[in-house]
Biopython code that builds the backbone (N, CA, C, O; Angstrom):
import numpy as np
from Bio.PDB.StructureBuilder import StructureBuilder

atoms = [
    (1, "UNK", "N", (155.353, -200.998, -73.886)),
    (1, "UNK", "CA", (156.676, -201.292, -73.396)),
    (1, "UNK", "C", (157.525, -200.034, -73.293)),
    (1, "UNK", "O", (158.510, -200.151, -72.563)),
    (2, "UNK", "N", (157.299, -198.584, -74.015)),
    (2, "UNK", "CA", (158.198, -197.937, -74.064)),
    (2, "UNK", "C", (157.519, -197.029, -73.480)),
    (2, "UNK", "O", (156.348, -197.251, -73.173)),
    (3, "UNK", "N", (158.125, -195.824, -73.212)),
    (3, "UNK", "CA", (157.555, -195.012, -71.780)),
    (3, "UNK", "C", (158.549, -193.312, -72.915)),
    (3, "UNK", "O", (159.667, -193.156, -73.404)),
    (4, "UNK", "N", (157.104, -192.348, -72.806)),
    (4, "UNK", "CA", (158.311, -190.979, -72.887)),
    (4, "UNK", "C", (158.510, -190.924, -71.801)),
    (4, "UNK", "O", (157.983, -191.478, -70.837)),
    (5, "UNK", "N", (159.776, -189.824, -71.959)),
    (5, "UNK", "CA", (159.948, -188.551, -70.343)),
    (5, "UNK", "C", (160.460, -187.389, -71.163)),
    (5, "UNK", "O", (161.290, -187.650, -72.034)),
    (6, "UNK", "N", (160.086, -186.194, -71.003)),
    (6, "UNK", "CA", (159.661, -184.937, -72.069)),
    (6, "UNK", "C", (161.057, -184.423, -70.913)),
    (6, "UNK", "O", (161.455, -184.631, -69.767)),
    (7, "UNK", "N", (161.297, -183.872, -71.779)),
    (7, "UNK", "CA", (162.788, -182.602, -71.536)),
    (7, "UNK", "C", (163.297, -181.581, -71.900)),
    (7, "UNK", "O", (162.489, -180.693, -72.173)),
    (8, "UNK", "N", (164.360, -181.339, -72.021)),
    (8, "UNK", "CA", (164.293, -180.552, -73.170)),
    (8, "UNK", "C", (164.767, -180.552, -74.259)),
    (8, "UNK", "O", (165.991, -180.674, -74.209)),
    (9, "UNK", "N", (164.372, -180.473, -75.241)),
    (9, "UNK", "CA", (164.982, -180.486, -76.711)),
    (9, "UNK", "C", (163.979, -182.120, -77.300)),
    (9, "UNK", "O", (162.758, -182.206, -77.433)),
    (10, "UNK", "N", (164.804, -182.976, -77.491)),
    (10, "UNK", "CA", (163.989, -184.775, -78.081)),
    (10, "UNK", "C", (163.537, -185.238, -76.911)),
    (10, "UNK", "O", (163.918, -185.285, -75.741)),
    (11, "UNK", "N", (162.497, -185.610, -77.639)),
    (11, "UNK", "CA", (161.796, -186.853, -76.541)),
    (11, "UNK", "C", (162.636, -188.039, -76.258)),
    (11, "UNK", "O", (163.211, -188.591, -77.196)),
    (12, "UNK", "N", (162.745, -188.431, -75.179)),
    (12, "UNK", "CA", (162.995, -189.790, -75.059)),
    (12, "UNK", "C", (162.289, -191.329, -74.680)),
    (12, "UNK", "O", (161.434, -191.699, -73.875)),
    (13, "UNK", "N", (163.157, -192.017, -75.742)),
    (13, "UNK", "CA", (161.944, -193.330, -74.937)),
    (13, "UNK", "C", (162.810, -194.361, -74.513)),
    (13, "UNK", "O", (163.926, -194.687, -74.916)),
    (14, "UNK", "N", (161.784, -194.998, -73.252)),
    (14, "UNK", "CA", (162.862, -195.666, -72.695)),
    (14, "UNK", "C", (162.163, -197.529, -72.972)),
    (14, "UNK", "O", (160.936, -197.550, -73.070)),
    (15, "UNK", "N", (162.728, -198.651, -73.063)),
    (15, "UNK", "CA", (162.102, -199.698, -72.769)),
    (15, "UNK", "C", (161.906, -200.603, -71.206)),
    (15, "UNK", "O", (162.831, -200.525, -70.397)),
    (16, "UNK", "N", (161.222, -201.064, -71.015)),
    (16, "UNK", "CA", (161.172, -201.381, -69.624)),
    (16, "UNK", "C", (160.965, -202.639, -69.495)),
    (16, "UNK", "O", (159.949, -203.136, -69.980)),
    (17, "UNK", "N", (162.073, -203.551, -68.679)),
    (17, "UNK", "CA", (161.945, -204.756, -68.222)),
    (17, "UNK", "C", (161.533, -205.296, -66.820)),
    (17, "UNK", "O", (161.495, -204.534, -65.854)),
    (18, "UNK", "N", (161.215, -206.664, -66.715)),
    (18, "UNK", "CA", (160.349, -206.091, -65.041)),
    (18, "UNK", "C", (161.064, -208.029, -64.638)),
    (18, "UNK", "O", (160.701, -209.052, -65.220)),
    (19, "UNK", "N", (162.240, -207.911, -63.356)),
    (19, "UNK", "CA", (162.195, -209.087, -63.218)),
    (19, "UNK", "C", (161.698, -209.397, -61.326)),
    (19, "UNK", "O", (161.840, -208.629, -60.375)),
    (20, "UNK", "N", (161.231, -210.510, -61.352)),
    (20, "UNK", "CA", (160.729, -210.947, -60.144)),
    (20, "UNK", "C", (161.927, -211.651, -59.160)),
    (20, "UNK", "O", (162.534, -212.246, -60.050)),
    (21, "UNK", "N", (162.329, -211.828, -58.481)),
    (21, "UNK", "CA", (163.477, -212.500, -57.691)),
    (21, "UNK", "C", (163.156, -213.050, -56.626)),
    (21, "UNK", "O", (163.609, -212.193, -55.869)),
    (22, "UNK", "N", (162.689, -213.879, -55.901)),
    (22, "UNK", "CA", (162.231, -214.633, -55.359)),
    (22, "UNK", "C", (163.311, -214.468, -53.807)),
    (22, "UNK", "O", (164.486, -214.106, -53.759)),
    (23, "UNK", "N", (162.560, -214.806, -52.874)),
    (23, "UNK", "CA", (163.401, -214.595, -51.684)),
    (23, "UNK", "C", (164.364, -215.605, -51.759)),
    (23, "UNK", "O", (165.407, -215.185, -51.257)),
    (24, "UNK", "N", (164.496, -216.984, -52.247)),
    (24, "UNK", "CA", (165.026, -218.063, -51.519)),
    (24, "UNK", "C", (166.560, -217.661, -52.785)),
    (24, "UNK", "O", (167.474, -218.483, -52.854)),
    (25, "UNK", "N", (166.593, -216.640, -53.466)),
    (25, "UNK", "CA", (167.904, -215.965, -54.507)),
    (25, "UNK", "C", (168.700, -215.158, -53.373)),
    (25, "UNK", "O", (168.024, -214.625, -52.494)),
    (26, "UNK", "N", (170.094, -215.037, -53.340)),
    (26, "UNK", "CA", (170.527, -214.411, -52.603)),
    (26, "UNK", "C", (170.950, -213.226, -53.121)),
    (26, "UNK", "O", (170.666, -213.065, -54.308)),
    (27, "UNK", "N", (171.768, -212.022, -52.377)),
    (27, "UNK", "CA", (171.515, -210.912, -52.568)),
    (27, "UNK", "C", (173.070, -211.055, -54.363)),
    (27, "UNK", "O", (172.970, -210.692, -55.535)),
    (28, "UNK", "N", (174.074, -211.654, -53.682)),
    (28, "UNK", "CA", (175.080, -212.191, -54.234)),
    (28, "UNK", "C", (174.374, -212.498, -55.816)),
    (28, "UNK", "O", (174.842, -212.026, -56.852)),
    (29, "UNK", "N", (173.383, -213.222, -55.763)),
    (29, "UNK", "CA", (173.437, -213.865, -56.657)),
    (29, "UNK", "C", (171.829, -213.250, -57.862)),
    (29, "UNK", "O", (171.368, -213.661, -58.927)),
    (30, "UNK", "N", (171.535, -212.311, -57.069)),
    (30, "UNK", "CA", (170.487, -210.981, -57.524)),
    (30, "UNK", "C", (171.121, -210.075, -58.239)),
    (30, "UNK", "O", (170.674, -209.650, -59.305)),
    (31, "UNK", "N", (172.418, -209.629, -57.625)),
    (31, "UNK", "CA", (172.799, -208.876, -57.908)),
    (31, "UNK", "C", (173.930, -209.363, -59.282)),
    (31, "UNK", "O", (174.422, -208.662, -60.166)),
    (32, "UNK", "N", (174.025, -210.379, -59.091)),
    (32, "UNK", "CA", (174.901, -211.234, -60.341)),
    (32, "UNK", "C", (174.031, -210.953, -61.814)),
    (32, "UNK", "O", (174.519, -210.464, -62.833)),
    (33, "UNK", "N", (172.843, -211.330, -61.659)),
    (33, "UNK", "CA", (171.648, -211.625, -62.382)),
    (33, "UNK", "C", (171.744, -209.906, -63.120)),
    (33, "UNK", "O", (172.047, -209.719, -64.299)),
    (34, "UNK", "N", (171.458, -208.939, -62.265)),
    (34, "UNK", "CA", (171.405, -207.627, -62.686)),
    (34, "UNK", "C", (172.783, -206.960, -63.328)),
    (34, "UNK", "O", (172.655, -206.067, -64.165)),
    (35, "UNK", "N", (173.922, -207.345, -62.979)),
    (35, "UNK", "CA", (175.001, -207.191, -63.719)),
    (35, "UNK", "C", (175.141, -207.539, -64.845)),
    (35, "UNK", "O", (175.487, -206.596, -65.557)),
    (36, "UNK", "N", (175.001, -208.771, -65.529)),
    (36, "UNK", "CA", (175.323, -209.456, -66.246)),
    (36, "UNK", "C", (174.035, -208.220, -67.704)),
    (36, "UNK", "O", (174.209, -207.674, -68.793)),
    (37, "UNK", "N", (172.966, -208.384, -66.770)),
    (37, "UNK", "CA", (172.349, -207.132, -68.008)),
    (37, "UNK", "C", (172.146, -206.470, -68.327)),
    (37, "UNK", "O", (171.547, -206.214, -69.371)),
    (38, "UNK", "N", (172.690, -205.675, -67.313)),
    (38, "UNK", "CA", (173.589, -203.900, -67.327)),
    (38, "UNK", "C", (174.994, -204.155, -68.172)),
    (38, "UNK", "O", (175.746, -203.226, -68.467)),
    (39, "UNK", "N", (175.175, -205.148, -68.423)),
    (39, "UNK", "CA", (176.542, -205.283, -68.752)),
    (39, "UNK", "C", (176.526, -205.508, -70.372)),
    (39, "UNK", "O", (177.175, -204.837, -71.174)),
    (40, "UNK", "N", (175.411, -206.887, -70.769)),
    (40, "UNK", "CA", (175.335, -207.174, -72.091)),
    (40, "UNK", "C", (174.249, -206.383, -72.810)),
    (40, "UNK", "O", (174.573, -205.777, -73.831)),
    (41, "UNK", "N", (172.951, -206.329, -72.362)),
    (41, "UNK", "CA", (172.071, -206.120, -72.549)),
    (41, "UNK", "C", (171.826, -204.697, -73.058)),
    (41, "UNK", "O", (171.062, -204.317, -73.945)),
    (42, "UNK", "N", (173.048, -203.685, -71.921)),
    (42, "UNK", "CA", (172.662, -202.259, -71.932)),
    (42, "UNK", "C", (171.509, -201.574, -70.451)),
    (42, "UNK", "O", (171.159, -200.394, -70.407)),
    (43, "UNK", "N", (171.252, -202.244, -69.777)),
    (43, "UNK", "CA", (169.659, -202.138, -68.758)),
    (43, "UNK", "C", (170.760, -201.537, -67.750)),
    (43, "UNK", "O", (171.827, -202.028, -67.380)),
    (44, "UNK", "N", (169.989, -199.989, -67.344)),
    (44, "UNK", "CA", (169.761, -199.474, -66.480)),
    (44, "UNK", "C", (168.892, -199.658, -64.943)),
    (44, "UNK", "O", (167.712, -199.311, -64.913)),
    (45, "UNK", "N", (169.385, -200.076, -64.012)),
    (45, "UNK", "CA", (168.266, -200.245, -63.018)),
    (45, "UNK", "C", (167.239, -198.544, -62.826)),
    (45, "UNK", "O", (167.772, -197.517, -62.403)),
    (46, "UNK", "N", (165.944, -198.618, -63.190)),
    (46, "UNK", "CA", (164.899, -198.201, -62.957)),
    (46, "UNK", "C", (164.172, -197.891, -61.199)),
    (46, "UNK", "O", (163.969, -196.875, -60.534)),
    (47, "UNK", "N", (163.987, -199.189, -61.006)),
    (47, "UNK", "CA", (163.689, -198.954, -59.778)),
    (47, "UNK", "C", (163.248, -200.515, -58.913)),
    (47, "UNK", "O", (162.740, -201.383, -59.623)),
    (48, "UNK", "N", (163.410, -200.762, -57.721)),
    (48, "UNK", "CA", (163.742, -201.714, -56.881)),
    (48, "UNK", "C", (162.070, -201.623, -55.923)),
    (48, "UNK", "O", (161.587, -200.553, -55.556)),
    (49, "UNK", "N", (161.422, -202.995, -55.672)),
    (49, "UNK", "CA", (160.642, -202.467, -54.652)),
    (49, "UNK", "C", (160.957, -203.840, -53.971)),
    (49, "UNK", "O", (161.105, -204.718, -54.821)),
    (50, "UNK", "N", (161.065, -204.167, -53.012)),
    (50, "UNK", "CA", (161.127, -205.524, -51.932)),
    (50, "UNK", "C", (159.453, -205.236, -50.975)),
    (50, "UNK", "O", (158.881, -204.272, -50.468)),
    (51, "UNK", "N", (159.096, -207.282, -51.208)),
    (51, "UNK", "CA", (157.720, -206.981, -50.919)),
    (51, "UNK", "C", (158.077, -207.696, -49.008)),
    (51, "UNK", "O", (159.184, -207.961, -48.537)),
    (52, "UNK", "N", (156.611, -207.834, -48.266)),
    (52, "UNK", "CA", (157.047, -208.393, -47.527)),
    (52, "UNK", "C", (157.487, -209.327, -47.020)),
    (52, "UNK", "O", (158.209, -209.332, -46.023)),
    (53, "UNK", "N", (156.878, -210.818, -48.019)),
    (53, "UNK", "CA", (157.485, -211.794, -48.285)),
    (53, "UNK", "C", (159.139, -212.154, -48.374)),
    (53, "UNK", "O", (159.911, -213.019, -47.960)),
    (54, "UNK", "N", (159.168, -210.938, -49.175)),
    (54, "UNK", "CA", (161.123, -210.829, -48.849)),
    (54, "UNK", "C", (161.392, -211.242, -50.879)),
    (54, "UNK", "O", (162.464, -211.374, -51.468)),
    (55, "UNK", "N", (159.809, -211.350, -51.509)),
    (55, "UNK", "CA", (160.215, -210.803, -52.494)),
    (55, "UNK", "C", (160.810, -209.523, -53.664)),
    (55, "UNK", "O", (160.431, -208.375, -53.431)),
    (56, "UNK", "N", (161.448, -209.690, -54.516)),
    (56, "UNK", "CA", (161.963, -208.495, -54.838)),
    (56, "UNK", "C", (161.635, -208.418, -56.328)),
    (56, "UNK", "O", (161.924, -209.185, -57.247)),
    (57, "UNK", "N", (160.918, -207.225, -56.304)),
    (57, "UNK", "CA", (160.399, -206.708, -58.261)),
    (57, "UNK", "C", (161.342, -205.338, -58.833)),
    (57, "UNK", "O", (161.327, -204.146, -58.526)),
    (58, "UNK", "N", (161.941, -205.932, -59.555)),
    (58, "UNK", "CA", (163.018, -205.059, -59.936)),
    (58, "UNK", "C", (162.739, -204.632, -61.926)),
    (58, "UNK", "O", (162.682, -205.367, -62.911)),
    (59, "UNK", "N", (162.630, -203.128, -61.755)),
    (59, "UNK", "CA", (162.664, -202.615, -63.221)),
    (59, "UNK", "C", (163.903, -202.153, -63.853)),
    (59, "UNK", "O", (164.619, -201.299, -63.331)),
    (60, "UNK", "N", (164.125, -202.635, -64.818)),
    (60, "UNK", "CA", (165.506, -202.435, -65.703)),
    (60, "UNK", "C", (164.865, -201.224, -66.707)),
    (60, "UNK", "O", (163.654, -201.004, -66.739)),
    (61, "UNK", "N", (165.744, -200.554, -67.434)),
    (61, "UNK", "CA", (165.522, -199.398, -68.579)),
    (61, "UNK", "C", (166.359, -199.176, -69.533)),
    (61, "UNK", "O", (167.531, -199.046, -69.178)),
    (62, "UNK", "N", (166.044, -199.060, -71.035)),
    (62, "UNK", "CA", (167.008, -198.343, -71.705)),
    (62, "UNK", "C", (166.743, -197.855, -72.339)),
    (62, "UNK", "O", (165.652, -198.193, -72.800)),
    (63, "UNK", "N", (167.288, -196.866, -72.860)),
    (63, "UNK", "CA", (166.963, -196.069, -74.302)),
    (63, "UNK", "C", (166.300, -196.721, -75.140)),
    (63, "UNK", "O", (167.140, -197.420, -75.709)),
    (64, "UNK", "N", (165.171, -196.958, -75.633)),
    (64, "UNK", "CA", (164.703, -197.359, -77.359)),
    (64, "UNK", "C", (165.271, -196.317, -78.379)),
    (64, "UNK", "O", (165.157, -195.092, -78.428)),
    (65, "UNK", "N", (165.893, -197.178, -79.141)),
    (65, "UNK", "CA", (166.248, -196.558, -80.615)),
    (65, "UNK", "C", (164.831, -196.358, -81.268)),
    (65, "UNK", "O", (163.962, -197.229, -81.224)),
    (66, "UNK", "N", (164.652, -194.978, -81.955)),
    (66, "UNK", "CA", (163.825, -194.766, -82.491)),
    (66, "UNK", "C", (163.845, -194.565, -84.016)),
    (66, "UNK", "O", (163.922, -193.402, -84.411)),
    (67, "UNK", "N", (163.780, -195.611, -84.969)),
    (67, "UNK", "CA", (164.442, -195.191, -86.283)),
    (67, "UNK", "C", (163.136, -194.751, -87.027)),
    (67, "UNK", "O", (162.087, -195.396, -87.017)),
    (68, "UNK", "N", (163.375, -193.398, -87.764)),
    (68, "UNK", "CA", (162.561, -193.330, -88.817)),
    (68, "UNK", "C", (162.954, -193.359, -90.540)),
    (68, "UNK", "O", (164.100, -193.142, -90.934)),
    (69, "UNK", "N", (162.092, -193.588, -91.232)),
    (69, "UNK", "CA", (161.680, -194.068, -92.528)),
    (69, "UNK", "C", (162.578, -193.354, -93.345)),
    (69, "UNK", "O", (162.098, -192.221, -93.350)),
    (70, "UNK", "N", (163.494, -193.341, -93.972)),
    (70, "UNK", "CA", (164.059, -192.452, -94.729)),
    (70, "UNK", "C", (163.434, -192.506, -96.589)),
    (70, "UNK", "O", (164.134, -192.045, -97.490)),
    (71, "UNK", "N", (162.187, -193.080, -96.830)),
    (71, "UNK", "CA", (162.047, -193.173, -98.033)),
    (71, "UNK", "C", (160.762, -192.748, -98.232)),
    (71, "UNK", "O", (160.291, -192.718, -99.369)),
]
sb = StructureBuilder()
sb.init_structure("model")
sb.init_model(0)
sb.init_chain("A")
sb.init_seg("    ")
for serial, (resi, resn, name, xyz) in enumerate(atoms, 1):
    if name == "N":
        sb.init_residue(resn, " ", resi, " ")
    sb.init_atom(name, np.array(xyz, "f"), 0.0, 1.0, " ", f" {name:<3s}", serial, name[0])
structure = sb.get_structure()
């Protein structure tokens, strides 16, 4: 689920969500869907692909907290 991307200085990790949206969803109401968990959630849109069907696979992202052991 979590993905590095090397930079400079800390690694980062990100988590990745993957939602499907179906053509017969409108753009209005896609885009409602993606707000609401950019909003509560924290999710970054990642990346968008629309198939030809007129379906749409959409990746969300965020930071993973990475806690370590202090004992």
């Amino acid at each position: 689920m979590g993905r590095r991307r090397r930079g400079a200085g800390a690694e980062t990790y990100y988590e990745y969500r993957t939602f499907t949206i179906p053509r017969s969803v409108s753009r209005g109401d896609a885009r409602r869907l993606l707000t609401d968990e950019a909003e509560y959630g924290r999710w970054e849109l990642a990346r968008t692909r629309v198939y030809l069907g007129g379906n749409r696979k959409v990746w969300l992202r965020r930071k993973a907290m990475r806690v370590e052991s202090t004992l």
